[in-house]
C-alpha positions in Angstrom: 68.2 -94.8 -97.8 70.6 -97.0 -95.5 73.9 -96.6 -95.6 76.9 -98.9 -95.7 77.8 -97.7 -92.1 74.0 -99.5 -90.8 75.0 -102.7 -93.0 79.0 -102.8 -91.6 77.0 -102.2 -87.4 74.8 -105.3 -88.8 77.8 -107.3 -89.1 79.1 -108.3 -92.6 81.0 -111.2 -92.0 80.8 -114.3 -94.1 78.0 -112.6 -96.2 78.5 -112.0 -99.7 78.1 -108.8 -100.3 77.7 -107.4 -103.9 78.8 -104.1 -104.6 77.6 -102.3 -107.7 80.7 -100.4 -108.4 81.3 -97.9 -111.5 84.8 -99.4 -112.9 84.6 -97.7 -116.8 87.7 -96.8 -117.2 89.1 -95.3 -120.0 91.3 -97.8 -121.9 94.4 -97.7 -124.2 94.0 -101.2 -125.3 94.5 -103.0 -122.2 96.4 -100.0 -120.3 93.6 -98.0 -118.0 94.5 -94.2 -118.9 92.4 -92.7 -115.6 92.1 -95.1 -112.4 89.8 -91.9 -111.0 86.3 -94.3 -111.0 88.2 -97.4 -109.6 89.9 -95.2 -106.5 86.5 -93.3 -105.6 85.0 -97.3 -104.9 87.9 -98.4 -102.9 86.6 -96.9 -99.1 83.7 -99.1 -99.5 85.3 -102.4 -100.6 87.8 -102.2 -98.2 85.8 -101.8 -95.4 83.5 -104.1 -96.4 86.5 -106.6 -97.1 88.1 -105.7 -93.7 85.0 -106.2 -91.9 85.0 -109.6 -93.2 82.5 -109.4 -96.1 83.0 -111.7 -99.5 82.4 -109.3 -101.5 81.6 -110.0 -105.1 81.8 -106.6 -107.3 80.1 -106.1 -110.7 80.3 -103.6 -113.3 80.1 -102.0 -116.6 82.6 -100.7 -119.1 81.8 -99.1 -122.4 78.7 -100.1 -124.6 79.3 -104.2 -126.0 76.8 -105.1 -127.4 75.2 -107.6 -124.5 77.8 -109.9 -125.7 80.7 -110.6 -124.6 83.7 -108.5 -126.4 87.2 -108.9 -125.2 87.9 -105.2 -126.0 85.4 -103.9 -123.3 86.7 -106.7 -120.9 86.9 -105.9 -116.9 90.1 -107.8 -116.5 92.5 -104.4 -116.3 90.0 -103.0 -113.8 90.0 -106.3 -112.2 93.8 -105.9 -112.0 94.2 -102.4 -110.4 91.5 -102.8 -108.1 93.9 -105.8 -106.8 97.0 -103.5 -106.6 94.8 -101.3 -105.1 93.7 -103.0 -102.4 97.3 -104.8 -101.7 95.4 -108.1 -102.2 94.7 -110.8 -104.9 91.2 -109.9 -106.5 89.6 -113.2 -108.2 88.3 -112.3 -111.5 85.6 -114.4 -113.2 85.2 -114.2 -117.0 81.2 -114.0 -117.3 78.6 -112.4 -115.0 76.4 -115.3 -113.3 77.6 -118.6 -115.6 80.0 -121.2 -114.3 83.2 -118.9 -113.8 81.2 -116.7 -111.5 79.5 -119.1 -109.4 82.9 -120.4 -109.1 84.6 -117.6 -108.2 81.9 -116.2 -105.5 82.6 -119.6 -103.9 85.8 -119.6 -103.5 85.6 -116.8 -101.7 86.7 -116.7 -98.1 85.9 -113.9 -95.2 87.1 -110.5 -96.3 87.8 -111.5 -100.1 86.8 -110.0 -103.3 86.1 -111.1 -106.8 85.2 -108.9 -110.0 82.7 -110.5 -112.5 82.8 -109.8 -116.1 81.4 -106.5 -117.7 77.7 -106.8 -116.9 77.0 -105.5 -120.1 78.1 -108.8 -121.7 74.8 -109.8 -120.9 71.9 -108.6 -122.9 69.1 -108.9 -119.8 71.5 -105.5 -118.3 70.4 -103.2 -120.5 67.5 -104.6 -121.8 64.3 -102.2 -122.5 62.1 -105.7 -121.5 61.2 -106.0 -117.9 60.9 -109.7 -117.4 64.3 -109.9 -119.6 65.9 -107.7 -117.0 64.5 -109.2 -114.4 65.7 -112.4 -114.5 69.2 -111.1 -115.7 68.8 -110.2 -111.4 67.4 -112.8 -110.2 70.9 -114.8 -111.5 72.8 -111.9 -109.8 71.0 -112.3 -107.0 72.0 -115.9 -106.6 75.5 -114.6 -106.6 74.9 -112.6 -102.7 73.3 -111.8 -99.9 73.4 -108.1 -99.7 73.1 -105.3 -101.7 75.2 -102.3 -101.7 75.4 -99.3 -104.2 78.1 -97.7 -105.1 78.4 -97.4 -109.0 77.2 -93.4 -109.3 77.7 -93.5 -112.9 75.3 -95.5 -113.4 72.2 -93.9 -111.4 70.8 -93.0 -114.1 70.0 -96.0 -115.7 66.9 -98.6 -115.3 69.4 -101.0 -115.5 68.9 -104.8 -114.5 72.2 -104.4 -111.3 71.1 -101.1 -110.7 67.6 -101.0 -110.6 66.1 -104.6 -110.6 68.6 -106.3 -108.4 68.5 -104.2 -105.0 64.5 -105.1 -105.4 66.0 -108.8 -104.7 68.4 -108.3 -101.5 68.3 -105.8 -98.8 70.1 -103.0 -100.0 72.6 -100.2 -98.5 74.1 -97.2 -100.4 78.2 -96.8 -100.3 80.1 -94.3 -99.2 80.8 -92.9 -103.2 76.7 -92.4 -103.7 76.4 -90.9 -99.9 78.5 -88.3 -101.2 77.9 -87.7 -104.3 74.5 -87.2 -103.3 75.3 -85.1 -100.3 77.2 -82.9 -102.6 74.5 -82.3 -105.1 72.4 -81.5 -102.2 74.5 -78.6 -102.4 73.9 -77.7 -105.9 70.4 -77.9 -105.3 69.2 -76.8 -102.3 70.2 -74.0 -99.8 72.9 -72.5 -102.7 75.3 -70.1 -101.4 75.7 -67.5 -104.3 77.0 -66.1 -106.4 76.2 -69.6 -108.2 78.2 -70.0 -111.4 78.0 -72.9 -113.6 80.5 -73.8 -116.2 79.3 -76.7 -119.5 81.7 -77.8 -122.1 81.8 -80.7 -124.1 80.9 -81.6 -127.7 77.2 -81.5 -128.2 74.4 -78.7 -126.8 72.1 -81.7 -126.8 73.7 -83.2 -124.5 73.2 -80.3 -122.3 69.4 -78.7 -122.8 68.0 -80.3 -119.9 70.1 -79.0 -117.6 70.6 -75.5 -119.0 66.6 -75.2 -119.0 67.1 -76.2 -114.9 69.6 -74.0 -113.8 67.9 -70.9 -115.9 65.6 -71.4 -112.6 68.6 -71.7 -110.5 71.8 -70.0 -111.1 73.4 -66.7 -111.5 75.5 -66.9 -114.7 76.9 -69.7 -117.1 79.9 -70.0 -118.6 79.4 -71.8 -122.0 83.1 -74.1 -123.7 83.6 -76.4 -125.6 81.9 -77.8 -128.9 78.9 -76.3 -127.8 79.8 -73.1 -127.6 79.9 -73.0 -131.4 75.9 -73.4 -131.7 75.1 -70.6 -129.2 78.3 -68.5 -131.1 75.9 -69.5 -134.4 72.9 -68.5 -132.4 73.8 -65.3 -131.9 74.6 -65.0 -135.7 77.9 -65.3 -136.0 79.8 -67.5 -139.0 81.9 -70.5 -136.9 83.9 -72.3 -139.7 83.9 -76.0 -139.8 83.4 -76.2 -135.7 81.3 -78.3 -134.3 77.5 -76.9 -135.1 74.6 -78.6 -134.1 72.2 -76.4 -136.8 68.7 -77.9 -135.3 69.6 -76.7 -131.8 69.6 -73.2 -132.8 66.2 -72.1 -132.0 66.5 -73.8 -128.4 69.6 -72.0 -127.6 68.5 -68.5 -129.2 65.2 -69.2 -126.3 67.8 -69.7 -123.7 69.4 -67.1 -124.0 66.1 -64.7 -124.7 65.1 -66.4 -121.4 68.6 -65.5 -119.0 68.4 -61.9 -120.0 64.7 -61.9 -119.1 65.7 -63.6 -115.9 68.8 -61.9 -114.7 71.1 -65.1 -115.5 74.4 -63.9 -117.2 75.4 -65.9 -120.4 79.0 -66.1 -120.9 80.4 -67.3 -124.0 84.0 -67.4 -125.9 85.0 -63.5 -127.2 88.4 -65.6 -128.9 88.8 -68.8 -129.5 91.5 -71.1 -131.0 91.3 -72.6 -134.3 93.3 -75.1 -136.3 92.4 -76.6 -140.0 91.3 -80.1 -139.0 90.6 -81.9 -136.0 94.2 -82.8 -133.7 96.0 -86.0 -134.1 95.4 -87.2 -130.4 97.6 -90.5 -130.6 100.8 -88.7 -132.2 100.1 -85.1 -131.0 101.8 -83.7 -133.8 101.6 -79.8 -133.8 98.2 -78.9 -135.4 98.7 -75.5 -136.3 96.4 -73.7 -134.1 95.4 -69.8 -134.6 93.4 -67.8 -132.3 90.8 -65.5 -133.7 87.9 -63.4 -132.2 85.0 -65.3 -131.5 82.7 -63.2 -134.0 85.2 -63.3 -136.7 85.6 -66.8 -137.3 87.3 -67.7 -141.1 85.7 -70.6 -143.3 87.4 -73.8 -142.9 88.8 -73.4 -139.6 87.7 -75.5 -136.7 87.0 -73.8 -133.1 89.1 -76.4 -130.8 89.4 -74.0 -127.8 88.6 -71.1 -125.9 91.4 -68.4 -126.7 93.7 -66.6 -124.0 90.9 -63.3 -123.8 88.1 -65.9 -122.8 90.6 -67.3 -120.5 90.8 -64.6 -118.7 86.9 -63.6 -118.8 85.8 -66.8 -117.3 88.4 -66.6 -114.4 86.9 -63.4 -113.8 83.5 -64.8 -114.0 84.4 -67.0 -111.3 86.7 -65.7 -108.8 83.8 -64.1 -106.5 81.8 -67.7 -106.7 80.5 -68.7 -103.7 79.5 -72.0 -105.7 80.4 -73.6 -108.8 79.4 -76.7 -111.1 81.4 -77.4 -113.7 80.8 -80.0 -116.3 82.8 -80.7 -119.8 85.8 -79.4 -120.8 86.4 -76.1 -122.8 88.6 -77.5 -126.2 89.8 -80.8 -127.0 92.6 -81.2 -123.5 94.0 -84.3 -124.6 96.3 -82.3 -127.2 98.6 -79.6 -125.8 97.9 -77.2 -128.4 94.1 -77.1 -127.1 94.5 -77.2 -123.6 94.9 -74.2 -122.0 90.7 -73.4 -121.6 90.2 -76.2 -119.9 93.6 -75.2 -117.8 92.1 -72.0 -116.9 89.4 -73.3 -115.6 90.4 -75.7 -113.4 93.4 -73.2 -112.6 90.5 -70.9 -111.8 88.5 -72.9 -109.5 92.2 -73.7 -107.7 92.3 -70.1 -107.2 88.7 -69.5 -106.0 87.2 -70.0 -102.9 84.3 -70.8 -103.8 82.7 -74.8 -103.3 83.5 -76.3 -106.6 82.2 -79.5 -108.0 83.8 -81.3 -111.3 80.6 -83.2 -112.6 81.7 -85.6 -115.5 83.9 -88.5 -116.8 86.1 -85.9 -118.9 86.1 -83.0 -116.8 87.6 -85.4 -113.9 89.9 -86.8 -116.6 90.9 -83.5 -117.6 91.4 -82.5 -113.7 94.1 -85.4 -113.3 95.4 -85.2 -116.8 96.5 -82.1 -116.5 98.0 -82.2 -113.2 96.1 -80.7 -110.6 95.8 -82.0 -107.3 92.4 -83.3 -106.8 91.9 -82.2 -103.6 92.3 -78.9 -104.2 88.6 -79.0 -105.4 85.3 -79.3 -103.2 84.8 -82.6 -104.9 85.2 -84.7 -108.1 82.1 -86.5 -109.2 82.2 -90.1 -111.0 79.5 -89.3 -112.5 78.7 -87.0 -115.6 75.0 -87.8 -116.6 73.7 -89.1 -113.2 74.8 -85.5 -112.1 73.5 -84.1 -114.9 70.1 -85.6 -114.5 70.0 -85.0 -110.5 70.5 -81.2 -111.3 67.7 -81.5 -114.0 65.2 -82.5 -111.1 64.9 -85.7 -112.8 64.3 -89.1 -110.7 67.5 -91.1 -111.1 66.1 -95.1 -111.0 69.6 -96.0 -109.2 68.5 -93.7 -106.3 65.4 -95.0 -105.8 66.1 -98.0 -105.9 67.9 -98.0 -102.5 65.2 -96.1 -100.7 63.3 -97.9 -98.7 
């Protein structure tokens, strides 16, 4: 694919360029709670805007539903990305209607506008080719190049991400040059001992990518709400966790398949428990307990991995050569369950190995929780486009800027 570097030796000036950017950010009403996604776009609008490129930027943010919604509105994003820059950002309040034409017009040399959430617009996402396709063709009017930048977003057969860099001659920016670059890692050429680590809330969220890296790496470290159907699997009682009861079977053939294969399962030997799910906007104390994992009592819920698991996984990864790590071990945002996902990032501080943070949440956590980010290899924007790209899977945003 060409880069952004062949587009800015081209010469950019008085072009419109538009830049398909990932700017979902989390929100707190109108207060952005993680500027992470916005930051990681930045080298590529400001070098297209100090090359002298109008530069129109477009985005998504959350799931309206292709109407417009003033709760899932770009206009914080908007904002930031102006006091990022150091310069005035126009901000249009559709995506290709009267407020957008106007706004790309206004533009001068080495300006930049935000349009409204793409998703406003029902041709985006829509399932319909031709409906999709002429939600583009109005983009298109909107510039003269293409440039991708929006990783989050590979994933989708979306009308900006797919359909659109069919209509203009398209360049990838500097976020999906390295993101890519970096997956390469993950994927080809590994140096080992590779160790994986998945968190989050749901196993099916995960299969795809556990059944890939069976092929692939050397053990896997298993957090979160997910850990409570392989803790189930293996027939042990989990309380009022999180259990996804029809996964069961798949896991229990997972892990028949990484002893077969050599690949070590890791799961929680304690974990933390509390009676009901944490308070996140007050914080208030929740009670928390931490039990072995195998003797988990009735009507607690598992919201953590406990201090002995803590220890076990930093274990599991302090001779790493590699590690991918994607979801967080408990529920972070509350104090009481935050220490699993501490350890881990404290553990991939501490390790020499080339670590990746693959996901919205695990990055979230990374900054949350204080840690400097570049004391990792690298922080993806991305938590299903990475997903997928380990899976082996095509990612429509990708090809798309092939030629």
């Amino acid at each position: 694919m060409k880069t952004i570097d062949e587009l800015l030796a081209e010469g950019v000036a008085g072009k419109r360029v538009f830049v398909r950017a990932d700017l979902n950010v989390p929100l707190d009403g109108t207060t952005i709670t993680d500027d992470g996604r916005i930051r990681a776009v930045l080298p590529t609008i400001a070098k297209l805007a100090e090359a002298g490129a109008r530069v129109v930027v477009a985005s998504h943010l959350g799931r309206p539903k292709g109407a417009p919604d003033p709760a899932f509105s770009l206009a914080p994003a908007a904002a930031r990305l102006g006091e990022l820059l150091g310069a005035d950002v126009a901000f249009a309040t559709d995506t290709v209607g009267e407020s957008a034409r106007a706004a790309v017009a206004g533009l001068a040399d080495g300006q930049v506008a935000v349009i409204e959430n793409l998703r406003f617009n029902a041709g985006e996402t829509s399932k319909d080719d031709a409906e999709r396709g002429a939600f583009a063709d109005r983009l298109a009017e909107l510039a003269d190049v293409y440039v991708g930048d929006g990783f989050g977003a590979v994933h989708r057969k979306h009308a900006s991400v797919f359909d659109l860099p069919a209509r203009l001659p398209h360049y990838a920016g500097y976020l999906i040059a390295t993101e890519v670059g970096v997956l390469r890692k993950l994927t080809t050429d590994v140096k080992r001992p590779y160790a994986v680590v998945l968190g989050g809330a749901k196993v099916s969220d995960k299969l795809g990518v556990i059944d890939h890296l069976l092929e692939r790496a050397d053990r896997i470290l298993i957090g979160g709400g997910m850990a409570y159907t392989f803790l189930k699997a293996q027939g042990h009682e989990v309380g009022s966790s999180l259990l996804q009861e029809d996964q069961i079977p798949a896991v229990q053939e997972y892990l028949r398949r990484a002893e077969e294969k050599g690949v070590e399962f890791v799961l929680p030997v304690d974990v933390v428990v509390a009676p009901a799910f944490p308070d996140l906007k007050t914080k208030a104390p929740a009670h928390p307990a931490t039990v072995a994992a195998d003797a988990m009592p009735e009507g607690q819920m598992g919201l953590d991995n406990g201090p002995e698991t803590n220890k076990l996984y930093a274990s599991k990864l302090a001779d790493a050569a590699t590690v991918f790590w994607n979801g967080p071990m408990g529920v972070f945002e509350h104090p009481d369950f935050a220490d699993g996902t501490r350890a881990v990032a404290q553990a991939l501080v501490d390790s020499p190995a080339f670590s990746v943070v693959g996901g919205g949440d695990s990055a979230a956590a990374v900054r949350i929780l204080g840690f400097d980010e570049n004391a990792f290899g690298h922080i993806s924007t991305g938590g299903g486009a990475s997903l997928e790209y380990l899976e082996g899977k095509t990612l429509p945003g990708l090809a798309a800027l092939e030629d």
